[in-house]
C-alpha positions in Angstrom: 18.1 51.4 -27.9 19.3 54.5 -30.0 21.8 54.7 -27.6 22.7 51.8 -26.9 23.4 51.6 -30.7 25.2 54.2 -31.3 28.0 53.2 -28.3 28.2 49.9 -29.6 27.5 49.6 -33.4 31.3 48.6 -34.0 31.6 45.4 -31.9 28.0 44.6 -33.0 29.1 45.0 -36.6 32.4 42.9 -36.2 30.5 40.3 -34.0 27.9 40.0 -37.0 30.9 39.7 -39.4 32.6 37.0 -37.3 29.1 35.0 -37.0 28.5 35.5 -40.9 32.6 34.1 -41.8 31.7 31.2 -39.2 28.9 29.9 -41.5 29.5 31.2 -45.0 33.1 30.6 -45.4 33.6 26.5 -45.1 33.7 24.2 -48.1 30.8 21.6 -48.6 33.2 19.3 -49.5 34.7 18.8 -45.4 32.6 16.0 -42.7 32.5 16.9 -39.2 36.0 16.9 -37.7 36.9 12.9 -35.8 36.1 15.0 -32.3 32.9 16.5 -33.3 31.7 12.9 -33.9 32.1 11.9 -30.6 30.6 15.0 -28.6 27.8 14.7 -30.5 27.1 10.6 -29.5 27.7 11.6 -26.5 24.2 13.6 -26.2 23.1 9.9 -26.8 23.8 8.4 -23.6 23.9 11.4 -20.7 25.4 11.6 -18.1 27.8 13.7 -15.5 30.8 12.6 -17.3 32.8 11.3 -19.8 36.7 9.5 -20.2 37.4 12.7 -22.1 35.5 16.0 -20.7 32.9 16.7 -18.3 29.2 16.9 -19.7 28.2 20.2 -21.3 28.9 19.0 -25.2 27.1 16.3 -24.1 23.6 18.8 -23.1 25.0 20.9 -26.6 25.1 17.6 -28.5 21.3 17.0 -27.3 20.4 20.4 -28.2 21.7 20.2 -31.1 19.7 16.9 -31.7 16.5 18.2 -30.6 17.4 21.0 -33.4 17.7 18.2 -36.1 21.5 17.7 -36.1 21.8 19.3 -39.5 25.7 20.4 -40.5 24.4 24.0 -40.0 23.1 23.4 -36.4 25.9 21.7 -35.8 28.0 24.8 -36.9 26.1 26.7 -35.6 26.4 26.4 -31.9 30.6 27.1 -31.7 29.7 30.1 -34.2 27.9 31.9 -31.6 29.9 31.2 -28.9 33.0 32.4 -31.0 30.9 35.3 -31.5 30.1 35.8 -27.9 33.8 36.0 -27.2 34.5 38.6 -30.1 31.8 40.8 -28.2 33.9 40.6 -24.9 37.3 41.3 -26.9 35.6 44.1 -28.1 34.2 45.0 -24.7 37.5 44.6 -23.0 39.5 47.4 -24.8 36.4 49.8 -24.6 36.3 49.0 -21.6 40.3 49.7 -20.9 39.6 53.3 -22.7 39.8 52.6 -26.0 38.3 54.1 -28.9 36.6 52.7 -32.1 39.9 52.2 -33.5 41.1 49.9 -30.4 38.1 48.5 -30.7 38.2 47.5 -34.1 42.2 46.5 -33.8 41.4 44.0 -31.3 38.6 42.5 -32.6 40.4 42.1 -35.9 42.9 40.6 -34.5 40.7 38.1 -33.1 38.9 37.7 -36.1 41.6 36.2 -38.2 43.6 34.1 -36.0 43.0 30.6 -35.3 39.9 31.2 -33.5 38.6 30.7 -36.9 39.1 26.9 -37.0 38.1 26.7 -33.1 34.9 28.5 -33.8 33.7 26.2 -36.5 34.0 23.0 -34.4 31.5 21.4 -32.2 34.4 21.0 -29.7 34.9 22.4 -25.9 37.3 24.5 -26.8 35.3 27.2 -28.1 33.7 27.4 -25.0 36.8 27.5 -22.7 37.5 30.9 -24.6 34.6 32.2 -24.0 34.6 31.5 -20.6 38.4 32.4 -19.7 37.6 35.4 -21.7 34.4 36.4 -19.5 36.4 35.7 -16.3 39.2 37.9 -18.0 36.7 41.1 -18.5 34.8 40.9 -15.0 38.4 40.7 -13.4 39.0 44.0 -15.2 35.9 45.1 -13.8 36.4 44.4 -10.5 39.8 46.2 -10.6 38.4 49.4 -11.9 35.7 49.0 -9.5 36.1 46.7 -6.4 32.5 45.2 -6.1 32.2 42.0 -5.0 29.4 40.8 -7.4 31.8 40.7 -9.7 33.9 38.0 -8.1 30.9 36.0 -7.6 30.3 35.8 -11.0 34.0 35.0 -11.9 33.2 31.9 -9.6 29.6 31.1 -11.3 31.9 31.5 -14.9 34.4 29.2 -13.0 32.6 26.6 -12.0 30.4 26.3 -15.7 34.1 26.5 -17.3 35.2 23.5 -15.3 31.9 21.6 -16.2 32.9 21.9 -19.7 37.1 21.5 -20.0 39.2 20.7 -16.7 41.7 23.3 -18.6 39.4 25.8 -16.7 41.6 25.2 -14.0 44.1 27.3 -15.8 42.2 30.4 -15.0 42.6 29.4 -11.5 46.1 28.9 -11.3 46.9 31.9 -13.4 45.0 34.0 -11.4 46.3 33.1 -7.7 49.9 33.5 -9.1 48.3 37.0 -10.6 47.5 37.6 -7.0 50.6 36.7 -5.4 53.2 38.3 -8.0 50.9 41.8 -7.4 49.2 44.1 -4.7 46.4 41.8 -5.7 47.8 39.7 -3.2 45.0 41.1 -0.8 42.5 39.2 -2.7 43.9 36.0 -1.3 42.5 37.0 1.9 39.3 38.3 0.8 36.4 36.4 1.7 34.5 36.8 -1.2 37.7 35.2 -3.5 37.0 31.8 -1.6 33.0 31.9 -1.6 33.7 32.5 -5.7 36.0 29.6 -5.7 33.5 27.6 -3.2 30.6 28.7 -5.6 32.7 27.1 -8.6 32.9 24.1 -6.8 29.9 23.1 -5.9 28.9 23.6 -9.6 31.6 21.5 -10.4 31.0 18.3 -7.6 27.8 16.2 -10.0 31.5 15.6 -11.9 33.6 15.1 -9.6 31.7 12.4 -7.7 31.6 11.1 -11.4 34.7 10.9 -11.3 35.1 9.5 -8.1 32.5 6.5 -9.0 34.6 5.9 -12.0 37.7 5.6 -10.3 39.0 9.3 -11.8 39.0 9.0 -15.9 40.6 11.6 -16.0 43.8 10.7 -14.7 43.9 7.5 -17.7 43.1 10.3 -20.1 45.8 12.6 -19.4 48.6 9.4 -19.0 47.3 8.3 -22.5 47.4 11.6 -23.8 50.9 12.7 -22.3 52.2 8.9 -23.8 50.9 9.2 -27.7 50.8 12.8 -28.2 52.4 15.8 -25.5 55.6 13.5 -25.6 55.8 15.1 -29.1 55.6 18.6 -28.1 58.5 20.2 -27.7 58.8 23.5 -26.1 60.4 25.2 -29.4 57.1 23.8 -30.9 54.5 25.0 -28.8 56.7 28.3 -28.6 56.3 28.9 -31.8 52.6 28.1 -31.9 51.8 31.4 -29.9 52.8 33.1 -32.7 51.1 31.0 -35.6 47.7 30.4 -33.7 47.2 34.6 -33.8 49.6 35.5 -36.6 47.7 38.2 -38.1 46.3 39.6 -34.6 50.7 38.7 -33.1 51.3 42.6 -32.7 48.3 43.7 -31.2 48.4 40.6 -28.6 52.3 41.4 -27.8 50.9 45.2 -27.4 48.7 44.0 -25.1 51.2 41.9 -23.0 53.3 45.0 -23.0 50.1 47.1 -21.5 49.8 45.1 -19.0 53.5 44.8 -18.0 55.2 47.5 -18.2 53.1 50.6 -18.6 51.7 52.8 -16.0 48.5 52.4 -17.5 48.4 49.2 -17.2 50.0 48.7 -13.7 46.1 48.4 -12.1 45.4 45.5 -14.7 49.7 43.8 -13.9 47.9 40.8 -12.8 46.5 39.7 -16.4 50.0 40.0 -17.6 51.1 37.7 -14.9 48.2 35.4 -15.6 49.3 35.1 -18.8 53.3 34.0 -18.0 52.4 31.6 -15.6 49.6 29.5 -17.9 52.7 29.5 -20.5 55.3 28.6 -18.1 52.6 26.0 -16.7 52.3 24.3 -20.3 55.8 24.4 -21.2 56.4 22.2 -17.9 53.6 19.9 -18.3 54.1 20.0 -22.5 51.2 21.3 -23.2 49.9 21.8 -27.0 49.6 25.0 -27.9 46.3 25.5 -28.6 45.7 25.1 -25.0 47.5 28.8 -24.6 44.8 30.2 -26.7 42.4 31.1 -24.1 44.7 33.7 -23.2 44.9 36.1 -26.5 41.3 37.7 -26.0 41.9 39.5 -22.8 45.6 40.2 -24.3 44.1 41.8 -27.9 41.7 44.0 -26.1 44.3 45.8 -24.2 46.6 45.9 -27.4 44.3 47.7 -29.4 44.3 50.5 -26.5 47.9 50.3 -26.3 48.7 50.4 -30.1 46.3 53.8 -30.2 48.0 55.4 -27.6 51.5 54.5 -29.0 50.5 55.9 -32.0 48.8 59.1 -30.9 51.2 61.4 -32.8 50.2 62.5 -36.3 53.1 60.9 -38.1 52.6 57.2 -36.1 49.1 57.9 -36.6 49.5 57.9 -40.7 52.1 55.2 -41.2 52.2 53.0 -38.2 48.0 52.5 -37.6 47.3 52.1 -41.5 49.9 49.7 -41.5 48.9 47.3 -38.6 45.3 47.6 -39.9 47.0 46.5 -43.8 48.9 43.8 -41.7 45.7 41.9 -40.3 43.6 42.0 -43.1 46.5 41.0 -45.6 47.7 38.5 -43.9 44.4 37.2 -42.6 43.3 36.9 -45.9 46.2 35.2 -47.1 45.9 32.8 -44.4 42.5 32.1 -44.6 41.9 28.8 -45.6 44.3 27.8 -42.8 42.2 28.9 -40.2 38.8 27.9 -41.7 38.5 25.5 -44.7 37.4 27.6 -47.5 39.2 24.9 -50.6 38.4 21.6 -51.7 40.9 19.0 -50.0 43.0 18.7 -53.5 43.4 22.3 -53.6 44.0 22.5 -49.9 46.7 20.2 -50.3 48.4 22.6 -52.7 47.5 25.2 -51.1 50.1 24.1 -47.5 53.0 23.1 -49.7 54.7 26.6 -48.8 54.0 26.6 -45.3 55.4 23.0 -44.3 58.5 24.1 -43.1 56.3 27.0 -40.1 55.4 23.1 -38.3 51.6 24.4 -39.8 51.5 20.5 -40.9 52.8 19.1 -38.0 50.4 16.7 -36.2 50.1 14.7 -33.1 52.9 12.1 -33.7 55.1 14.8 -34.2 55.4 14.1 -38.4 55.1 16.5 -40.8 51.5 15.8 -43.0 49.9 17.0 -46.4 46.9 18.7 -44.6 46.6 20.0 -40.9 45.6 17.0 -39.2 42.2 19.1 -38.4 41.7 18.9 -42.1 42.9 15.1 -43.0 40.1 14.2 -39.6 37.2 16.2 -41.3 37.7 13.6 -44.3 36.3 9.8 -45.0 33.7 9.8 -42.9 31.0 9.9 -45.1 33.1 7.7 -47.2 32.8 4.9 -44.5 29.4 5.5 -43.2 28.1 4.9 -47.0 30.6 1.5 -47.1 28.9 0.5 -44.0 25.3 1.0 -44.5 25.8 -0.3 -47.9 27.6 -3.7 -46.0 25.2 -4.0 -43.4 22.0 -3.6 -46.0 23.2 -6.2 -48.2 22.5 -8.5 -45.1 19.1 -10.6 -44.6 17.1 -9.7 -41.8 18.3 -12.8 -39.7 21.7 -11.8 -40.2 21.4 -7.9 -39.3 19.5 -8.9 -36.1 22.7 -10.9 -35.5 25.6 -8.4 -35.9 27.1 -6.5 -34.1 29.0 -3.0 -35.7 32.7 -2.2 -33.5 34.6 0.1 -34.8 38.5 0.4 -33.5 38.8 4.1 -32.7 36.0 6.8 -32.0 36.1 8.7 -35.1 34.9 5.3 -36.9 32.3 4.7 -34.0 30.9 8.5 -33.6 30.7 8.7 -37.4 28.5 5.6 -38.3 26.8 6.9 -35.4 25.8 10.1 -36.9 25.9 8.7 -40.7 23.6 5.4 -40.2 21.1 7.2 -37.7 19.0 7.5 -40.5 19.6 4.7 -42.3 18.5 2.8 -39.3 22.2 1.0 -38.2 22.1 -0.8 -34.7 23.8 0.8 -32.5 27.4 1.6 -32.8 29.8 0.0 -30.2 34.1 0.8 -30.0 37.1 0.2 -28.3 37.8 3.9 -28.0 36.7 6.7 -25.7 34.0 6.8 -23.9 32.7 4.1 -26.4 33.9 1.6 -24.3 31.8 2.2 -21.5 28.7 2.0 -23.5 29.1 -1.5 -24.7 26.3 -3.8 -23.6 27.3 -5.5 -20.2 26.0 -9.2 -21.7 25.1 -9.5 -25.3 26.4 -12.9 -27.3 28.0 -12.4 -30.8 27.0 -14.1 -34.1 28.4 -11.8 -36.6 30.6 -9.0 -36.3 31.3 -5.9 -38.6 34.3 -4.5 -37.5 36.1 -1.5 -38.9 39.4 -1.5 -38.2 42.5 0.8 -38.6 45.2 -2.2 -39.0 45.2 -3.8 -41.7 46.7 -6.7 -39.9 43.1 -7.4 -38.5 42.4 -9.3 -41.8 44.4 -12.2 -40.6 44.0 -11.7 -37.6 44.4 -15.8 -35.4 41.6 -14.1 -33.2 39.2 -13.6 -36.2 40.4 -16.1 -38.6 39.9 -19.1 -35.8 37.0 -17.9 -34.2 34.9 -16.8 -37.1 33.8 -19.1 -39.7 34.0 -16.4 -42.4 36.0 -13.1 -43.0 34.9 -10.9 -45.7 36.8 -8.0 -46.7 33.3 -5.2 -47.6 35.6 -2.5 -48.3 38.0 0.1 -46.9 38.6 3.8 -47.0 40.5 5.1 -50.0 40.6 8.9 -49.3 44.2 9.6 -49.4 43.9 13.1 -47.6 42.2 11.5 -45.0 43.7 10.6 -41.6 41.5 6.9 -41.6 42.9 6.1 -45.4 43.4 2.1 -45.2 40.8 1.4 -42.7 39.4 -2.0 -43.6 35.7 -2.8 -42.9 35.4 -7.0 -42.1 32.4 -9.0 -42.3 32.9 -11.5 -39.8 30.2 -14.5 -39.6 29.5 -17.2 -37.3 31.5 -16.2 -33.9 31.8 -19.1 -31.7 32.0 -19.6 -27.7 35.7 -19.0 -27.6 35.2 -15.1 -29.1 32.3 -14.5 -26.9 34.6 -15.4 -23.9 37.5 -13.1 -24.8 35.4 -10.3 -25.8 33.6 -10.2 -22.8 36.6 -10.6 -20.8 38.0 -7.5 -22.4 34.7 -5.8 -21.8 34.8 -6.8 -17.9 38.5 -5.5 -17.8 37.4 -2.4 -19.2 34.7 -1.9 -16.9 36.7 -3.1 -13.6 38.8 0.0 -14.6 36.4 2.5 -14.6 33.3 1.2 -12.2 
């Protein structure tokens, strides 16, 4: 143990540092982010899985339920898997020959760059670093020493990656054109390449027959996504995000693409460097956001921090040029904090972005230029509209609540009241959104409806107004830093046979799309 210790102490102190900033740092003042809302109702209704992602949040969501579902379990769970990936960033340049000082570079660098935000989120992103970042280290193993165990992890890694995010597949398409562009090449022919890649498979079939049975969910997913939000990237956008998503950590991640590219030192390891070109040439193509690049900077940081110490081996670079990338994270990190990891309130967050509007920091989805990040604006309002809908749906007699149904118009709304009115005993929350849709009840009549809606058109709406004998407006969200500001929550009573028809005509479309 005294050993053990002493060779690692460094990681183990910046892994503990990472795991403390994970939990300490965030305001009270933030809900769960719109995502994290609906990983966690997905633990709710298992299965192999989902319109979105394949089921490990779902297994997370239901430890995390089992746990109590507290904000700090929640928080939890991406904390230690962002830690886990520091420990392998670490791992990676001692690994490459580096010293305490490469060591501590690359982990920095990882420390304060938007892993940060990624880390704090009960998302599948967090994972999918880990996990590209695992392959990444026992493919540097297996180059420095060619045993095949180590490929049959990669595959095991592989297949649990896909099982989490179908982005896994970069790894895989990254690595082959690794192997062609490189003496690696002779790994295409190895055996033991396709029983790793047959391993990863058949890990990775319970989903794809899911997939199958659901006539592929996958492929609606991405045409929705690549319609309402990659039309909006641009590649001068996503270029740019390389740079912002690791800004502090941006020279020791270059040094690292420059170790494995172009010095003899790195020539054994070429193939990372290529595996890192073609997953950004990939996403420029397909438009790509470019967070999706991010599972790439680990494996890049731990060879910078080896190449930054050898560049800088002579006494004057070793005075001026290390003190000053070491200045360079840290200052800049901290400057930059409460952009990765929301330390302010919202107000003060607000003012705090006004100087970095014009960096596309504040650029969201639809390609417009916001107050907040729109991670931020979707981690407010929620408990606003969970305590407007309890409070709606409790002011109800008992025949009434028995008779109303609560649909909510995106899955924020849904997977929110969901987590919110748990435990203040709401039926069960149904949507339009997401996987929502599939969990709608196959036959159930409607009396009354509570409907949250995000247009406020819905309020004379012909299809409400003539098939409801009563709309009630019960409130609305008035955050203005929020992303859901102006939802309206309607009190519909007394639906009548014509409603019940068109809703479960909708319903059956739904299904005959998926089943």
């Amino acid at each position: 143990m005294n050993k053990f210790l002493r060779t690692y102490w460094l990681i183990l102190l910046m892994a503990a540092s990472k795991l403390a900033i994970q939990l300490l740092a965030p305001n009270h003042r933030w809900d769960l982010q719109r995502d994290e809302y609906l990983y966690l109702a997905e633990g709710n209704h298992l299965a192999w899985g989902y319109l979105e992602v394949p089921p490990t949040m779902a297994v997370l969501a239901l430890i995390c339920k089992w746990l109590g579902e507290s904000l700090l379990v929640i928080r939890l769970i991406p904390a230690l898997i962002g830690t886990a990936t520091i420990l392998f960033t670490g791992r990676i340049a001692k690994d490459l020959g580096g010293g305490l000082l490469a060591q501590f570079l690359a982990m920095a660098a990882f420390l304060f760059s938007g892993y940060l935000r990624m880390d704090m989120l009960f998302q599948p992103n967090a994972l999918e670093v880990l996990y590209f970042t695992w392959c990444a280290w026992y493919l540097i193993r297996y180059i420095q020493r060619p045993d095949h165990r180590y490929l049959i992890y990669i595959g095991i890694i592989l297949g649990l990656g896909l099982m989490n995010k179908y982005s896994m597949g970069l790894f895989i398409i990254g690595l082959f054109a690794g192997m062609i562009l490189t003496p690696y090449r002779k790994l295409i022919r190895n055996k033991y390449t396709w029983i790793s890649l047959g391993i990863a498979l058949v890990i990775f079939i319970p989903n794809i027959i899911w997939q199958i049975i659901h006539r592929f969910p996958v492929v609606h997913h991405m045409e929705e996504l690549s319609r309402t939000q990659l039309i909006h990237v641009s590649a001068s956008s996503f270029l740019m995000d390389q740079g912002l998503n690791c800004l502090a950590g941006l020279p020791v991640w270059l040094a690292g693409l420059a170790f494995y590219l172009f010095s003899q030192r790195g020539k054994p390891f070429r193939i990372l460097g290529w595996m890192y070109l073609t997953i950004i040439v990939f996403l420029l193509v397909t438009h790509g956001k470019g967070y999706y690049a991010m599972v790439c900077y680990p494996m890049l940081m731990g060879a910078g921090g080896v190449y930054i110490t050898r560049l800088s081996s002579s006494p004057a670079l070793r005075f001026t040029l290390r003190p000053a990338l070491v200045l360079w994270i840290f200052v800049l990190g901290i400057r930059i904090l409460p952009l990765l990891i929301p330390t302010l309130t919202p107000s003060k967050m607000v003012q705090f972005c006004k100087p970095f509007r014009t960096l596309g920091l504040l650029r969201w989805e639809d390609g417009t230029i916001h107050p907040l990040p729109q991670d931020y604006a979707d981690m407010l309002g929620w408990k606003e509209l969970g305590l407007k809908v309890v409070r709606t749906f409790s002011s109800l007699d008992s025949t009434n609540q028995a008779r109303t149904v609560i649909l909510c118009d995106d899955y924020g709304q849904s997977g929110s009241l969901e987590y919110y009115g748990r435990q203040d005993h709401l039926p069960p929350v149904e949507g339009k959104e997401a996987s929502f849709q599939l969990w709608i009840p196959r036959s159930q009549y409607i009396h009354n409806l509570l409907l949250v809606t995000d247009n406020p058109a819905d309020l004379h709406n012909p299809i409400l107004t003539r098939n409801f004998k009563k709309i009630v407006l019960a409130g609305s969200i008035t955050n203005p830093f929020s992303r859901e500001e102006g939802d309206l929550i309607l009190m519909c009573y007394g639906a009548n046979a014509d409603f019940n028809r068109l809703f479960h005509a909708w319903n059956q479309a739904v299904r005959a799309r998926f089943e």
